[in-house]
C-alpha positions in Angstrom: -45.7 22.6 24.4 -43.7 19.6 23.1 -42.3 20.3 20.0 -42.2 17.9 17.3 -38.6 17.8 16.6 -38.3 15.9 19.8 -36.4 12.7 19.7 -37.0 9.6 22.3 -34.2 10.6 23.6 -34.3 14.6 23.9 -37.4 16.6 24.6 -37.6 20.0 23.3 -40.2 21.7 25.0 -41.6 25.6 25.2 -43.3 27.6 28.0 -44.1 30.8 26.6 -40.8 32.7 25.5 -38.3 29.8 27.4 -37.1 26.8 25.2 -36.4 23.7 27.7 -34.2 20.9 25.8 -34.3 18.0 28.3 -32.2 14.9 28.1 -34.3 11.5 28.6 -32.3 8.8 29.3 -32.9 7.7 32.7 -31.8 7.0 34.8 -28.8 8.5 34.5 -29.5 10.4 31.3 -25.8 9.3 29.6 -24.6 10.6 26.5 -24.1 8.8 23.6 -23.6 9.4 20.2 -27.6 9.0 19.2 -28.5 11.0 22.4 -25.8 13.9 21.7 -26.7 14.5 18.1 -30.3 14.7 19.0 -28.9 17.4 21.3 -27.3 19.3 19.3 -30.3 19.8 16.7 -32.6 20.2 19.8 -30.7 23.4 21.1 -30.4 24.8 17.1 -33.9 24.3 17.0 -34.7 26.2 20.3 -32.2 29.0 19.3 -33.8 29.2 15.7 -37.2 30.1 18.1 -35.6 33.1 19.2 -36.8 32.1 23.2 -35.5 34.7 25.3 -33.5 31.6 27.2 -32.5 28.0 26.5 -32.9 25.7 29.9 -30.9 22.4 29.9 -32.2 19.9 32.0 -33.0 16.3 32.6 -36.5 14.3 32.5 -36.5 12.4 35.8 -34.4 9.9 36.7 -31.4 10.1 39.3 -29.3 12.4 37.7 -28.4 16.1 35.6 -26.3 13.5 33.1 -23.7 11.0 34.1 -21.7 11.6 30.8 -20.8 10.5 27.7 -21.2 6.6 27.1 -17.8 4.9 28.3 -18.0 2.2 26.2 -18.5 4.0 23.3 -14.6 5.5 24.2 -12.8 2.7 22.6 -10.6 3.1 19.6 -12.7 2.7 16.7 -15.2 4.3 18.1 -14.0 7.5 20.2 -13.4 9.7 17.0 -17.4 9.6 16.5 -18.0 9.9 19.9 -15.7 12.6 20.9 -17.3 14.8 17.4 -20.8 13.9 18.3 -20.1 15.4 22.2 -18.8 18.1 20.8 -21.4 19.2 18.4 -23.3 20.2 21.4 -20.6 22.7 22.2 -20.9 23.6 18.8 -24.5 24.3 18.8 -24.3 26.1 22.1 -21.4 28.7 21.2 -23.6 30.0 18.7 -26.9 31.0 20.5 -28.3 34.1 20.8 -30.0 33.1 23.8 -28.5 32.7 27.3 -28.3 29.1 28.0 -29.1 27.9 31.5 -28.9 24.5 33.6 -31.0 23.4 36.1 -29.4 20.2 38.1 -30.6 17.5 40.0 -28.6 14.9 41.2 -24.9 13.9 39.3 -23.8 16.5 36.6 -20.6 14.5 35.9 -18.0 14.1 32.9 -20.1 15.3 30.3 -22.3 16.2 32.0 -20.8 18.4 34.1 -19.0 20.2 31.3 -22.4 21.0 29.6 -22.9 22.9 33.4 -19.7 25.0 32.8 -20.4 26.1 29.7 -23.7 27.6 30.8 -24.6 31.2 31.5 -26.7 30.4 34.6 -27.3 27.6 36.2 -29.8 26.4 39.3 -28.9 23.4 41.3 -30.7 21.6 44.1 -28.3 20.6 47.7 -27.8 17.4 47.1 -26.8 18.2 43.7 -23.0 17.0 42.6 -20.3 18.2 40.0 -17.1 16.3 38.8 -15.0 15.7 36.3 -13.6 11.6 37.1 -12.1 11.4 33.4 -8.5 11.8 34.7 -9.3 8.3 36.5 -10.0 6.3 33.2 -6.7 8.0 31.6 -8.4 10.5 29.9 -9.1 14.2 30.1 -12.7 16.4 29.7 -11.4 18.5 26.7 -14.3 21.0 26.8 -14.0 21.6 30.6 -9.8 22.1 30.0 -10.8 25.3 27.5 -13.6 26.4 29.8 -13.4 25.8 33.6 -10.2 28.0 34.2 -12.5 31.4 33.1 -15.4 30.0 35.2 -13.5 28.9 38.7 -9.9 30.2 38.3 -6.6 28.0 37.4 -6.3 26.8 40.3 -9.3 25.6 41.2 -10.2 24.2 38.0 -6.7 22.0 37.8 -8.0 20.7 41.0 -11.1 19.5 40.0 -9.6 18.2 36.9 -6.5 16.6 37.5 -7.6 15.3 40.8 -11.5 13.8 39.6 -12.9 15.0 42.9 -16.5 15.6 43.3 -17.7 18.5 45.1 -21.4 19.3 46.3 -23.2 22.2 45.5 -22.7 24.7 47.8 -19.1 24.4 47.2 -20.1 24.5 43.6 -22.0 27.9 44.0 -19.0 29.1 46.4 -16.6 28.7 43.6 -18.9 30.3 40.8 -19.6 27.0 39.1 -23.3 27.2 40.2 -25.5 30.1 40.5 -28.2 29.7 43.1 -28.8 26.5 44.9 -31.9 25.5 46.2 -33.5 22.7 48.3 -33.6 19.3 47.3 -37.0 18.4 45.6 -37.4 22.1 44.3 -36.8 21.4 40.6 -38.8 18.3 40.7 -41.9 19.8 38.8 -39.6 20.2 36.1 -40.1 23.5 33.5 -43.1 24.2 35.9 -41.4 24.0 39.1 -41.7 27.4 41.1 -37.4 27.9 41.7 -37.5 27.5 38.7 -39.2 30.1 36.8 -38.4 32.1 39.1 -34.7 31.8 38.4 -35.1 31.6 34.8 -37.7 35.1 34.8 -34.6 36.7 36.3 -33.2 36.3 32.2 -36.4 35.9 30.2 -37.9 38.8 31.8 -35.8 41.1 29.6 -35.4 42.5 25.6 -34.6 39.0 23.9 -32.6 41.6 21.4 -30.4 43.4 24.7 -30.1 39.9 25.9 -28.5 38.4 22.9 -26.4 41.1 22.1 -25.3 41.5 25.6 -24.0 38.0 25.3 -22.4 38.9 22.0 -20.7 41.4 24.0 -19.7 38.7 26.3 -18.3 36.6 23.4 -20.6 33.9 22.8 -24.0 33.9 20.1 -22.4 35.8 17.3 -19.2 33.4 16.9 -16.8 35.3 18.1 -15.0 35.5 21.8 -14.2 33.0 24.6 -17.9 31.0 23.4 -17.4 31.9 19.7 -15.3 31.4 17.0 -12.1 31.6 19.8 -13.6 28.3 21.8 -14.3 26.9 18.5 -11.0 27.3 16.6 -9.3 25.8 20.5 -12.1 23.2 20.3 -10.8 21.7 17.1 -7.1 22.0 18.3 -8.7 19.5 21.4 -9.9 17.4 20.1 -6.7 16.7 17.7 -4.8 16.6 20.9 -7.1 14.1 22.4 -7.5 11.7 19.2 -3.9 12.0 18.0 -2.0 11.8 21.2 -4.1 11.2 23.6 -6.0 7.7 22.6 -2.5 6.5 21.6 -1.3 6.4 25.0 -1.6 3.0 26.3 -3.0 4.5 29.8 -6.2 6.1 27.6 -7.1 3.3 26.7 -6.1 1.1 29.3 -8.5 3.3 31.9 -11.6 2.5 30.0 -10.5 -1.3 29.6 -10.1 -1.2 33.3 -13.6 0.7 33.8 -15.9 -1.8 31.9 -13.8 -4.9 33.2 -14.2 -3.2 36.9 -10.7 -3.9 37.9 -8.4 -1.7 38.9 -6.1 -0.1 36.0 -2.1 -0.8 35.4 -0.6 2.5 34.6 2.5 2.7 32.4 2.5 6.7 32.1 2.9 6.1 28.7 
């Protein structure tokens, strides 16, 4: 059932105790400010339904989410876009509920750190993870806080100060994914067999044991690594990234670079 706090651009949909927030903005579902706000009331609004799980996902297209909109990362616009993105973090470090992904095609940027900050998350082969920002100059400032407690350190600065992309078996060998299945299997969407399946494996149980276990965890009450800790580092971030970050001539020479499609001229400075 679709409900009616829906937005063209997110769908908030529920199947029996599951809320399904699904990004629509094919095809490659980016993130802007419109989309992420929408986001962020879509997942309060699921939570507020007390659904024994939240499922992030996207509606078609070729991809999970390609990220946040580059050309909304310019100077006198970056300080709306970077506190728009991050309401979604916001929203999520508060639910009760577990929050799950399931992935098809790119989860990338943005997109890739709404993956990390999951609880569980389902991803189909040809599936693929990245964080590029270090390429335009930049830096993911959600995936800095959380990535090292999902992967390890190391593996995290690789992915991050490198802008690889790795596949999703490699993905589910280094914890960022949980179960991978084959390509086409999340197609159907919320009704897709792998699916349920997967998310029944969270939703089958007490929605009361489930949100305090994740209160336990440290996320859904405020407190801990998803709580009031992430939220209080969050805000420290995004100073970092406003104050110093965007005025590095590199910052915003990467995204000049990227929507001119020429190659960028660093000055490490």
């Amino acid at each position: 059932m679709t409900d009616p706090t829906s937005t063209p651009t997110v769908r908030l949909e529920r199947h029996g105790s599951v809320a399904h927030v699904r990004i629509d903005r094919p095809p490659l579902h980016v993130l802007d400010v419109a989309t992420n706000r929408a986001l962020a009331e879509a997942i309060r609004a699921a939570d507020d339904s007390a659904p024994r799980a939240i499922v992030l996902s996207a509606a078609g297209g070729r991809a999970f989410s390609a990220g946040v909109a580059i050309e909304e990362h310019v100077k006198d616009r970056v300080r709306e876009m970077l506190l728009a993105f991050h309401g979604v973090f916001r929203a999520l470090a508060v639910t009760r509920a577990p929050v799950l992904a399931a992935v098809r095609g790119p989860a990338l940027g943005g997109g890739a750190e709404l993956v990390a900050f999951c609880d569980g998350v389902i991803a189909e082969e040809t599936a693929t993870f990245g964080f590029p920002e270090i390429r335009l100059g930049c830096y993911p400032p959600v995936a800095a806080l959380v990535l090292p407690a999902v992967v390890g350190r190391m593996r995290a600065a690789q992915l991050l100060l490198t802008g690889e992309t790795i596949g999703a078996r490699h993905a589910l060998e280094i914890g960022l994914v949980g179960e991978v299945v084959l390509d086409g299997a999340l197609a159907a969407g919320p009704t897709a067999p792998a699916l349920e399946t997967f998310v029944a494996r969270f939703s089958a149980h007490s929605g009361a044991a489930l949100a305090l276990a994740r209160e336990a965890m440290g996320g859904g009450d405020g407190r801990g690594a998803r709580g009031a800790t992430f939220l209080a580092a969050l805000e420290r971030a995004e100073a970092l990234y406003l104050e110093r970050l965007m005025a590095t001539h590199d910052a915003n020479e990467g995204v000049a670079a990227w929507m001119e499609k020429r190659a960028p001229e660093w000055t490490d400075s």
